[in-house]
Structure formats: C-alpha cells, structure tokens
C-alpha positions as CSV (number, residue, x, y, z in Angstrom):
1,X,9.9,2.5,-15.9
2,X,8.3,1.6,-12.3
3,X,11.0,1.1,-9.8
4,X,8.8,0.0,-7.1
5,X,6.1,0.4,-5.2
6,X,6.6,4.3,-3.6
7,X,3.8,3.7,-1.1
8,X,0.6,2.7,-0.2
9,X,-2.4,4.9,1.2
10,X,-4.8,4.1,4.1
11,X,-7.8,5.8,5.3
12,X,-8.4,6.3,8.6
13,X,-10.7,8.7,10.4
14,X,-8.8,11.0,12.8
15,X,-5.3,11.3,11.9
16,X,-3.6,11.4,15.5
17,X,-5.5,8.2,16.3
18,X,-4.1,6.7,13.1
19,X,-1.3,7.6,13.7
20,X,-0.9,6.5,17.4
21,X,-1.9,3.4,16.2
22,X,0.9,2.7,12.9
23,X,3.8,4.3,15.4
24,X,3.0,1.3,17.8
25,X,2.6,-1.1,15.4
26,X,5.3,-0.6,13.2
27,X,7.5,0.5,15.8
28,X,8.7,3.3,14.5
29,X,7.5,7.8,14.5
30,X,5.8,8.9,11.6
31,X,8.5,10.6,9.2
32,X,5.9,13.4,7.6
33,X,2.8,15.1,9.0
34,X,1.2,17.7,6.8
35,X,-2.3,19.3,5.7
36,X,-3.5,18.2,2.7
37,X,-5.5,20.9,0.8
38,X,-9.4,20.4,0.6
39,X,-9.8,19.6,4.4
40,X,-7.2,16.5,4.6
41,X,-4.3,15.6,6.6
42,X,-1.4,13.2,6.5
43,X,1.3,10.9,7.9
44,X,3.8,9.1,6.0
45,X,6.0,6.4,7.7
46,X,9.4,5.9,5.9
47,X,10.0,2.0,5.3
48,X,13.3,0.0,3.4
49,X,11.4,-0.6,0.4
50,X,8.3,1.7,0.1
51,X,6.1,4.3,2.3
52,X,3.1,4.1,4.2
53,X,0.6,7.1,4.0
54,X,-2.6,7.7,6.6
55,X,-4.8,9.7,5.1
56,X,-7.7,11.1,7.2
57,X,-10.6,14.4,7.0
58,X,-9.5,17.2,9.0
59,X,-12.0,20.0,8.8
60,X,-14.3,21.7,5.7
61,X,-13.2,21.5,2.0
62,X,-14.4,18.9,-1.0
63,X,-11.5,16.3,-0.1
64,X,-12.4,16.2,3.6
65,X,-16.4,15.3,2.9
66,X,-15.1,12.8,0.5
67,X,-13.2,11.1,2.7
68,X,-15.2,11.2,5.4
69,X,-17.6,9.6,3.0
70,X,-15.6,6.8,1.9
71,X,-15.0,5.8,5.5
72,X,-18.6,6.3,6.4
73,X,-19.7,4.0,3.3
74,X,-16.6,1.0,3.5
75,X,-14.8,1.7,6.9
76,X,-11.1,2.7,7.0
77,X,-8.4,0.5,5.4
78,X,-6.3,0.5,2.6
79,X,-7.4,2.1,-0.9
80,X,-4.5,3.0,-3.4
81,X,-1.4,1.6,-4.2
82,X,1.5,4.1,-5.6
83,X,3.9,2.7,-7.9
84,X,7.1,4.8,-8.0
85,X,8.9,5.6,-11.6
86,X,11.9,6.8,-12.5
87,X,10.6,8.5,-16.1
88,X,6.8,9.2,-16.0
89,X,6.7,11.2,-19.2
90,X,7.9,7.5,-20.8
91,X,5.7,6.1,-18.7
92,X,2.7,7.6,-19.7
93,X,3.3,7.2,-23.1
94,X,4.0,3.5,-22.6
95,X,0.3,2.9,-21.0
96,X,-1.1,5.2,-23.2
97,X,0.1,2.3,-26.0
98,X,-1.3,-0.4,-24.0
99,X,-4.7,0.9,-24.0
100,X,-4.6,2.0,-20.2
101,X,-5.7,5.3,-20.8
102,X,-4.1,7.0,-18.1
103,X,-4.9,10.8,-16.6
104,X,-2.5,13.6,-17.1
105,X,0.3,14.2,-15.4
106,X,-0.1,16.9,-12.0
107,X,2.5,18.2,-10.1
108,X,2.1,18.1,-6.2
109,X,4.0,19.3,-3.2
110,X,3.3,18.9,0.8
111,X,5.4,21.1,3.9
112,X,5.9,19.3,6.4
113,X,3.7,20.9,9.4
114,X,6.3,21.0,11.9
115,X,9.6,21.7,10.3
116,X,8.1,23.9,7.1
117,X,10.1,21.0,4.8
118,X,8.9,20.8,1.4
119,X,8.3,17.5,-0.9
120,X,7.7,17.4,-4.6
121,X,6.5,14.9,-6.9
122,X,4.8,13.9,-10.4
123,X,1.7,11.5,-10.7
124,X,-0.6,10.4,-12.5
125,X,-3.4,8.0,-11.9
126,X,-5.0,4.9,-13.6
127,X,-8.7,4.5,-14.0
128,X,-10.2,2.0,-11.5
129,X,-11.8,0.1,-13.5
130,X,-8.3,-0.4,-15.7
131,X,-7.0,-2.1,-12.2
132,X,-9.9,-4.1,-11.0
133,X,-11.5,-1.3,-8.5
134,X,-8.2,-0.9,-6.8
135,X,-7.0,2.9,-7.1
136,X,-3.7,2.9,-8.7
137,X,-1.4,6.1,-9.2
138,X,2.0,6.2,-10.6
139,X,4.4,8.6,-8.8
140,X,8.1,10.2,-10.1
141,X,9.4,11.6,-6.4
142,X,11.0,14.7,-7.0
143,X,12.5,17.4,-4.4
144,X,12.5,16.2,-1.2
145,X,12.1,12.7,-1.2
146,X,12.4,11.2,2.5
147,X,15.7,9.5,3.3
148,X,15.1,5.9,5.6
149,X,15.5,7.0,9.6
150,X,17.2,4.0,11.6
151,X,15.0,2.1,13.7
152,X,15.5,-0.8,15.8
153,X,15.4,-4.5,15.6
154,X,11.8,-5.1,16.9
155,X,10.5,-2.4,14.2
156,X,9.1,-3.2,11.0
157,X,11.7,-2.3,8.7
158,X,9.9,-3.0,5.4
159,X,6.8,-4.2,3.5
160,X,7.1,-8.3,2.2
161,X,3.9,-8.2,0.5
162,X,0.9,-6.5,-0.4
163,X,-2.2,-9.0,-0.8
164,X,-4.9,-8.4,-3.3
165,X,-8.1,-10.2,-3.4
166,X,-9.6,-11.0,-7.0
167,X,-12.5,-12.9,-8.3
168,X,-10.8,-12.0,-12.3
169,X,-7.3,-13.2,-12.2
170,X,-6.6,-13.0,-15.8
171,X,-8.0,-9.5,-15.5
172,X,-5.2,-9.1,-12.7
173,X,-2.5,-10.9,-14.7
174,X,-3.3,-8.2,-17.9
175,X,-2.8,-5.4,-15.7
176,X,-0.3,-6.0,-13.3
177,X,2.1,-8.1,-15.6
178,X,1.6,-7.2,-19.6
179,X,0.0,-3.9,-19.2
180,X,1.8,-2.0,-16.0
181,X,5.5,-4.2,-16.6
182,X,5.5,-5.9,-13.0
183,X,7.5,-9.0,-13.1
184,X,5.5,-12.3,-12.8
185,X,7.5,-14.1,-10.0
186,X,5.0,-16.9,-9.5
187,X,1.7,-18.2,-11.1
188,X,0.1,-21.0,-8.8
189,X,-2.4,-23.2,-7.9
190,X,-3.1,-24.7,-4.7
191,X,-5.7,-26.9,-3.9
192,X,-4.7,-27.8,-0.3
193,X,-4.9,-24.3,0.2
194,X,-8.3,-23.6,-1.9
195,X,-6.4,-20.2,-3.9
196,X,-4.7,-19.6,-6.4
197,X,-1.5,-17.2,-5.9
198,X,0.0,-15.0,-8.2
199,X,3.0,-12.9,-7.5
200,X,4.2,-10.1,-9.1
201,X,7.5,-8.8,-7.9
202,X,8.4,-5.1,-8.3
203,X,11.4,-2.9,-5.6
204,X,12.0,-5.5,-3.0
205,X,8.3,-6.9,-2.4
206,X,5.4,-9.1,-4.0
207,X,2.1,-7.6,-4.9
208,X,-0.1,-10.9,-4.0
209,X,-2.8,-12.1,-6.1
210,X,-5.2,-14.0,-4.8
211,X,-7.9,-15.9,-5.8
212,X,-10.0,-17.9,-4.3
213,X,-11.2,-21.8,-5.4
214,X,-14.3,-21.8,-4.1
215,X,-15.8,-18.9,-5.7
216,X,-16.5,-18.3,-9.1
217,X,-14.7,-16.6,-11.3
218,X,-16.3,-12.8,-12.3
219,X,-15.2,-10.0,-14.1
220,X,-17.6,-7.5,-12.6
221,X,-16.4,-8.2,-9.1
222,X,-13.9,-5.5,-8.5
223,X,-10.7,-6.6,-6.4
224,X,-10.2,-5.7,-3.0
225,X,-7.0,-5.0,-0.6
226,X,-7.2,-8.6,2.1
227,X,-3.8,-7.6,3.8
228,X,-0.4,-6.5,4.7
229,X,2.9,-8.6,5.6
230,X,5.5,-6.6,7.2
231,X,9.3,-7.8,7.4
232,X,11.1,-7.6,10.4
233,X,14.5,-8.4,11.7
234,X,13.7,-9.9,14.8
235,X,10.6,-12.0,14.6
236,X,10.8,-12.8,18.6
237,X,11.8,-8.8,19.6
238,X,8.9,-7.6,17.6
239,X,6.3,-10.4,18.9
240,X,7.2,-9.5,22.5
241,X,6.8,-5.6,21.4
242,X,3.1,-5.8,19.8
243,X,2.0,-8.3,22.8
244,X,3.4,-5.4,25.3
245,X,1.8,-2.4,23.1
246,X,-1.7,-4.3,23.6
247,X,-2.2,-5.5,19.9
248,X,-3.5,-8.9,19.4
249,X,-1.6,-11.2,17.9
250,X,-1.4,-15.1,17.4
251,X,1.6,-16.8,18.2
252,X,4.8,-17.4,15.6
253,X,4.4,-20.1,13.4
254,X,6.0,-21.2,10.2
255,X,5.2,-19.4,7.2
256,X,4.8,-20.9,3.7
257,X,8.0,-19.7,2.0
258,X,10.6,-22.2,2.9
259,X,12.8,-20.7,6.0
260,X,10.0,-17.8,6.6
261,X,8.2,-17.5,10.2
262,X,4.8,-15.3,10.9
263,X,2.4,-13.8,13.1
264,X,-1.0,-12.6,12.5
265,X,-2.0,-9.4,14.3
266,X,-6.4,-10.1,14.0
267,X,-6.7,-6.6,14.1
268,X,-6.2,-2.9,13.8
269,X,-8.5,-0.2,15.4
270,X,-8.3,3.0,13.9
C-alpha cells in the first residue's frame, strides 16, 4: 500500500545553482548528489516526512536534451510527485484492477558522487494522462534509504502540503482518492475564497486540490503543480533567516487552518 509521499522532483537548470538555492531556503545541505545516467545530475534534500529531488542536464546523453527541453519549453519547477509503497508487486496489481494501467516495475540505483554510497529502489510510473498531466511514479525504497540529518529550528523540517491546480476535480477525486487509495481528508467549497479545496492526506501531509470558481470546469485541461508549503518549528527564526539569505518574503500572517501562521516567499530563481 502507499505509505506516503517518498518525494517530489523539481527541474532546474544547473544543478549547483539549484542547489545553492534549496540549501538556503530550506535551511539545511543537500543529503545526496549523484550523476544520473543519460546526461543528468541530482540532489536530494532529506525532510521529516518526504524528500525533495533537483533534477538538472549535465552534459550529452538522451535524458540530458530532454531535460534541457522541458525547461526550455515550461521553465523550471516542479514536475512529478513520488508516492512511496511498502509492497509494489501488490501495488501494481491493485492499479492494474482499477484500470490505471500502470508501467512495469524497474529497478534503479544512484552512488552518491562524493562518498561512493549506493541507494536502491523499485518504481513504477502512472500514465499522465491517468493523473491529470501531472507525472506520478510509485517508489518501494530499498538499500540505502537516507536516514533524516538534524537540522535546526529555523530550517524547514518537513513538507505541509503539496498544491495541485485542477480545472477536473472529479477527475482528481477518481485518481487520488478511489483509484491510488489516498485518504479524502476534506472536500470543500468556498465561495469567499472563489475555490474549491480538496485534501487528500497520505504520510504526514495533504496533497491540495484546488479548483478554481471562476473557471470552467474541463477535462482536457491537464492539472498543474501552483505550490509548496513547508513546516517549520520556528515561524519567527526561519522568517528572520530567508529575509537575511536575500529571499523575498511577505510578512507572517495567520493562516487558514485554525492556530496555523504563514509566509509567502514570491519567488524562487533557479
């Protein structure tokens, strides 16, 4: 069954920039570096409840052009999300049943390009246009899985939510809930707010639906990623952080789950 999400990938174009970048703003050093076979390279950052992975072209080879391509034709930003299982054979069988048609199952591995450390893991992807255009895998970590480093109070410490942008939400409500087993936390509609919200909960965070009211409804449109919300443990320690590092950021206000405080940061150059 999926245990969570095991992490989400972003595209960016060089990967020391990137990862320059996701060390300051999560406040914390990348936990894996490697080469990535086709003319890739990668950086994973170790969080409480999943992983985030920069992906980036880095030299010749079929993957490299073809990231380099996407980037060229959308920009960098967030692409796949990685749901972590603790029985993929089961799990294939199980989507197979629910008409997901899913790819077989590959094995990958990735040394680590400093230490020679090896990682080892099981995956198999679902057809975009099963998940609405967003590119979804399903991973069973094997050797080698990264253990959580300590970090301080003003780092990002985990993921809250993931937010998902759809102009089909009972397309998104199919997948995420009957088809793919995520549990439907909440199902709402605000007109104050002009979207409706649907949350699905899954390993300690909320994959955010969203739809908006004032556009129609469309089943051809394909769903895009809209944003991250990081948890911290000290809202104020990590505010004064980002403002020092440069980022900008708006100032903390109170967030819409009772007892919750936020801040945006506008934006992230990679």
């Amino acid at each position: 069954m999926i245990t969570g999400l095991d992490h989400l990938v972003l595209l960016c174009p060089e990967i020391v920039s990137g990862v320059a970048v996701y060390e300051r703003l999560l406040g914390r050093k990348a936990d894996w570096r490697a080469e990535v076979e086709g003319g890739g390279a990668s950086a994973l950052f170790r969080l409480g409840n999943t992983s985030l992975e920069l992906l980036a072209p880095a030299g010749e080879g079929p993957l490299g052009q073809r990231l380099a391509e996407l980037i060229e034709a959308k920009g960098p930003g967030l692409t796949t999300l990685a749901f972590g299982s603790d029985g993929l054979v089961a799990d294939r069988e199980t989507f197979v049943r629910r008409g997901l048609e899913p790819g077989d199952i590959t094995s990958g591995q990735s040394r680590h390009a400093e230490t020679g450390a090896e990682r080892r893991w099981q995956s198999l992807r679902l057809p975009d246009e099963k998940a609405g255009g967003i590119k979804v895998f399903v991973v069973e970590p094997g050797e080698g899985a990264l253990a959580l480093a300590p970090a301080a109070a003003d780092a990002v410490h985990g993921l809250d939510h993931a937010v998902v942008n759809t102009a089909a939400p009972d397309r998104a409500l199919a997948f995420y809930g009957a088809k793919l087993g995520l549990r439907l936390a909440m199902d709402r509609t605000n007109p104050d707010w002009g979207v409706r919200l649907i949350f699905f909960r899954t390993g300690g965070l909320t994959i955010e639906i969203a739809r908006r009211l004032s556009e129609p409804e469309d089943t051809g449109r394909p769903d895009t990623f809209w944003g991250l919300t990081w948890a911290v443990k000290d809202i104020e320690a990590a505010h004064t952080r980002l403002t020092d590092s440069g980022f900008d950021i708006s100032e903390i206000r109170k967030g819409r789950k009772p007892g919750s405080r936020v801040f945006t940061i506008s934006a992230t150059v990679l």
